[in-house]
C-alpha angles and dihedrals in degrees: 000000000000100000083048101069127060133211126225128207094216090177144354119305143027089320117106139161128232119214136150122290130019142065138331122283123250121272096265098062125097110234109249109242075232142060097237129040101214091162156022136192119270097270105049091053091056088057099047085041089061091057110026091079103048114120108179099167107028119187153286121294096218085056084061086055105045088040091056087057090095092069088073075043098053100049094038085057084059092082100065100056102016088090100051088046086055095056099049080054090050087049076058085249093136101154092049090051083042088063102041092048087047087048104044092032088046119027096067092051094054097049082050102052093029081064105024094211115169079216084107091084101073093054095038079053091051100041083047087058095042088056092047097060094049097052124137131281120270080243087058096045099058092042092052084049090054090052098045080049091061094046099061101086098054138092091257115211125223092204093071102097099192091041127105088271088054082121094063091059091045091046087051091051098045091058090049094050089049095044096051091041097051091047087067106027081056092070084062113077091171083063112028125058106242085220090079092047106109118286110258087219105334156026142028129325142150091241094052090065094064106091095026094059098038084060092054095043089055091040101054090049104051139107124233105236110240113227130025121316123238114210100215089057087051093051095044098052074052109060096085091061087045102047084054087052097054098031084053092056093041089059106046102048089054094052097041094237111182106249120183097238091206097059095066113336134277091290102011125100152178092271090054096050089050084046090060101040082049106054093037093056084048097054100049096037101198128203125248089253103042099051105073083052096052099048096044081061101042087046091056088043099049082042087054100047090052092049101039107015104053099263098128099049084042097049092037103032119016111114113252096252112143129015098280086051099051092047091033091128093057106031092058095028083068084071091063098031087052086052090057087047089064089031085057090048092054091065092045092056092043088060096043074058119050138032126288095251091039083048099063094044090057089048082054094050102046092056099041084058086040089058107046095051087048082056098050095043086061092052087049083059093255099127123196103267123186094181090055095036089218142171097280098047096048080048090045085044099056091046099056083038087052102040088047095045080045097054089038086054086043100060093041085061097042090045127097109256141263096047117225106248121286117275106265089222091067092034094060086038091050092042097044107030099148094044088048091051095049097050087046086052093045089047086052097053095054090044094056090043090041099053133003090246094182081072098047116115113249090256093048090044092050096053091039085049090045097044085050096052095052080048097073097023103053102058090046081050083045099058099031078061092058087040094256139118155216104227129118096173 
């Protein structure tokens, strides 16, 4: 049994990780009694947990690019399933059509983003053709041009699914899909490249991406509040954000639960970071045309004040004494995470205002532009950061956000219309974001109490990746099928 098994360094140092089906260990190992390690005692664990998820170099940003071309992908794949889902809801067979849409809508995401593989591109380049060669007719071009002409005058709606602005929601509830895949996928070191963990200070990864790109996606489909804005009324619609926040951090410190301290701080998490950004794009209440301005400016001065004010040792090296030190990352990082907010506006505001073809050229130019500053800050010697939130990642943000809603508006225009109906799946996701995110946390959580997952083989990871992901998709398709949904806030 021994030469059957292999050993795998997952990070520096004497801790490894058995699993099925490769090479020998190293000499200074002592051989298992078995031929696979499942699990260690608690201890162990917590050491190989320190270093498991270090990821000191990250990745390659045209890797990111190439990687986001299965969201096209993915809506385009809609039109092959969507109509037989329709008509199981129309049997009144709901939950069955529920679980097929989960399934066909879920399952190849996950094995793209549990693996992170730029494969993608090949099939993202066949199903483009394929699409191609099914566009509309010169008639129904011209009558959906006229339609798009009449519209141009009106206050457009993003909540309209099978609307012009049908690519927003599908972009909303992509982001989501990644982002709840990767939190999990990431516990799996036989399954997901550690070069897309999140970077321990700088550098590019999948999992950087997650709150940055939440916030656009929010952003760009928001509505500006008319009137004055009362801030009681602010802090009470957000008490049930809070109260995760706080219930989040509760839990975690009682049962010991391993949390990566450079990600937000020792107490500080992802709702409180949407609470702030929250309540501070509430209070000030900026215009449409004012936001882009403003969080171009608050994202130079927050970069100013890392690079000549101390931010950066402060952020990167200052001991964790006090409570703003200990929760430093999150509690500053709201500065650069509030300028993609208005960024994100910003866009929002750019596709309520031009055509839909002119539309897509500007998303391609913005990040184009995004992404060549973000180039030549690096040469400065200003690298993207996601711990720091600084100028390069909100800039490397808003290019990947831009080039996917771009492709997405591309293949809406390139597809036959009318389109069949939105995947229920991406319909409940879009509609229903916070409470998505909090199931998918809350799955997480059970998964990692309930297994060591650093130590599951690659086949046992993937089916527990992909069980956990019909688990919180299935109830939010389920009620999108009855025209409900799972949202509290």
């Amino acid at each position: 049994m021994w030469n059957r098994c292999r050993w795998e360094q997952v990070a520096r140092g004497s801790m490894a990780r058995l699993c099925c089906g490769a090479t020998r260990p190293k000499a200074d190992l002592t051989p298992p009694a078995t031929a696979c390690v499942w699990s260690v005692d608690v201890g162990q664990y917590r050491q190989l947990q320190e270093k498991a998820y270090l990821n000191e170099t990250g990745s390659e940003a045209w890797r990111l690019y190439a990687l986001l071309l299965v969201y096209p992908l993915a809506s385009i794949a809609q039109h092959s399933y969507t109509g037989l889902v329709q008509r199981l809801v129309a049997r009144n067979a709901a939950l069955r059509g529920a679980a097929l849409d989960a399934a066909l809508c879920l399952l190849p995401l996950a094995a793209t983003f549990a693996t992170a593989s730029t494969r993608t591109f090949w099939l993202f380049a066949f199903s483009a053709f394929s699409m191609l060669s099914s566009s509309p007719s010169p008639e129904e071009k011209e009558h959906r041009g006229e339609a798009s002409g009449e519209a141009s005058g009106e206050a457009r709606d993003f909540s309209m699914l099978q609307g012009r602005f049908r690519f927003v929601a599908e972009y909303r509830a992509l982001v989501m899909i990644s982002t709840c895949v990767v939190i999990l996928a990431v516990d799996f070191p036989s399954l997901f490249p550690r070069e897309h963990a999140k970077t321990e200070t700088f550098g590019y990864a999948l999992m950087d991406l997650g709150t940055g790109c939440i916030v656009v996606a929010s952003a760009v489909s928001g509505s500006r509040r008319k009137g004055g804005v009362r801030v009681l009324g602010v802090l009470f619609k957000l008490w049930p954000v809070l109260l995760l926040g706080s219930v989040r951090a509760a839990l975690l410190w009682g049962i010991d639960y391993h949390v990566q301290v450079s990600e937000y701080g020792v107490h500080w998490n992802f709702f409180f970071t949407i609470a702030a950004v929250a309540l501070a794009s509430s209070l000030l209440d900026l215009r449409a045309g004012e936001s882009p301005a403003a969080g171009a400016l608050l994202a130079t001065l927050y970069q100013l004040y890392l690079s000549t004010g101390g931010g950066a040792d402060f952020i990167l090296l200052a001991p964790r004494r006090g409570l703003f030190s200990a929760n430093r990352e999150g509690i500053l990082g709201c500065a650069g995470y509030l300028s993609l907010h208005w960024l994100g506006s910003g866009i929002g505001a750019l596709l309520r205002a031009f055509s839909p073809k002119l539309t897509v050229l500007l998303l391609l130019a913005v990040s184009s532009l995004s992404a060549l500053t973000t180039h030549f800050l690096g040469l400065a010697g200003i690298a993207v950061s996601r711990r720091m939130c600084n100028l390069p990642y909100v800039l490397h943000v808003i290019s990947l956000s831009t080039w996917v809603l771009a492709l997405l508006a591309l293949a809406d225009l390139a597809a036959s219309h009318p389109r069949p109906p939105i995947s229920l799946t991406l319909a409940a996701v879009s509609d229903s974001m916070l409470a998505v995110f909090l199931l998918a946390n809350l799955l997480t959580g059970v998964a990692n109490l309930a297994l060591q997952p650093l130590l599951v083989p690659a086949g046992s990871a993937f089916f527990t990746l992909c069980f956990y992901c019909l688990l919180w998709s299935m109830p939010c398709a389920a009620l999108r099928a009855k025209g409900r949904a799972l949202k509290f806030w």
